[in-house]
N, C-alpha and C positions, 0 to 999 in steps of 0.2 A: 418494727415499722415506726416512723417518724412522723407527728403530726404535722401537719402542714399548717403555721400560722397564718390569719387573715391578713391577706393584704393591702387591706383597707380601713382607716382609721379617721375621726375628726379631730384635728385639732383647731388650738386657739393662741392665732399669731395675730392678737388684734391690735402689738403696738408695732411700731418701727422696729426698736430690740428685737423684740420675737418673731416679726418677720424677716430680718437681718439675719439673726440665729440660724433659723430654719434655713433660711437659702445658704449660708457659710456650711451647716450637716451634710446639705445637699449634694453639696460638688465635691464630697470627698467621696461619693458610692459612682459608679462607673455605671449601675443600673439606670433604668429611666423610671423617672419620678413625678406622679402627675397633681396637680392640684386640683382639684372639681368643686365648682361653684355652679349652681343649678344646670346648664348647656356647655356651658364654659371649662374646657380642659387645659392648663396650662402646664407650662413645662417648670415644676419645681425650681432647677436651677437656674432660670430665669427670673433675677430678682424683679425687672420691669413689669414681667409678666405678672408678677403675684401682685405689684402692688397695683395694678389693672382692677384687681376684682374688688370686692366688699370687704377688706378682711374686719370688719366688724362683728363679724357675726362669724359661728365656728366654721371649718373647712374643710375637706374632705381629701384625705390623701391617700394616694394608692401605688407601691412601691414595685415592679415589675420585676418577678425574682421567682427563682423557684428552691436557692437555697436559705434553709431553715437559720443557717449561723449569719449570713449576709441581713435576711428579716429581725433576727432579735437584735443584731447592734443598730441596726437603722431605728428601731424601738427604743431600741437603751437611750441611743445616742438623742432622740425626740422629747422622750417622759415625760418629760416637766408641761409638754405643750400638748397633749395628748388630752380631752375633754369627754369623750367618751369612743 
């Protein structure tokens, strides 16, 4: 049996670059990708949309998937921007 990784993580895209980055990871996964700032759900690959919120402060991302190998590259492909 195959654990199933959380699909839920904070990162930290608090400049332009990192949140550039982030949304360029974004649109290469065919998933839906959300960004969560307290009420507020946005559509990852929406760079307009990300830069809407706070990104000052860490973010909350949540990657809509059920396969394990699609969650660990979406993870690889983040790492650097991943906070806790």
């Amino acid at each position: 049996m195959i654990e199933m990784l959380d699909d839920t993580y904070w990162i930290d895209i608090s400049s332009i670059q990192k949140a550039k980055k982030f949304n360029e990871v974004t649109l290469k996964y065919e998933e839906d990708i959300d960004v969560i700032k307290d009420r507020y759900i946005i559509d990852a690959k929406s760079i307009l949309g990300i830069f809407s919120l706070d990104i000052s402060q860490p973010l909350m991302i949540r990657i809509h998937s059920d396969n394990n190998e699609v969650l660990a590259r979406f993870y690889k492909d983040i790492l650097d921007l991943i906070v806790r």
